[in-house]
C-alpha positions, 0 to 999 in steps of 0.5 A: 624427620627424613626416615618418616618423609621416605617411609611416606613417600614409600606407602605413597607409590605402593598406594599409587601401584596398587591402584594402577594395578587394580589391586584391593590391598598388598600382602607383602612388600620387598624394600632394599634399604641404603647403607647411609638411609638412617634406617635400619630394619627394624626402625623401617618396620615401626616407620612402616607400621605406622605410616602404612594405617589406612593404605593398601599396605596395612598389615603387609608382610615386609622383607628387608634387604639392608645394604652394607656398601657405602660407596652404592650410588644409591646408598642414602635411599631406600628402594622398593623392590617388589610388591605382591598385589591382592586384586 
């Protein structure tokens, strides 16, 4: 599915982040979720939860921002915006 290949692609640099910065794990996760990203909230956390096992983002706390504006060049992504960093 697309919404599992972004939310792979997602723990994938938030992995890559983490480690770069020397960090343990991450305790919170900002994204900002595209009008046309086929996700809303609460299907990106049951994406997230699942795709996140194992990875330094298991069991982050997520804040969501979803955007409602269609004609957004970035309307068909997700984005993430900022992680907090335990090292």
């Amino acid at each position: 599915m697309h919404e599992t290949g972004l939310v792979r692609d997602l723990i994938r640099r938030i992995d890559q982040a983490a480690a770069a910065n020397g960090a343990a794990r991450v305790s919170g996760v900002r994204v900002w979720l595209g009008a046309l990203s086929h996700l809303s909230a609460a299907h990106f956390r049951e994406h997230f939860e699942i795709e996140s096992r194992g990875s330094a983002a298991e069991g982050a706390r997520l804040t969501i921002t979803e955007s409602a504006d269609l004609a957004d060049p970035d309307a068909q992504h997700l984005r993430l915006e900022t992680l907090d960093l335990e090292v």
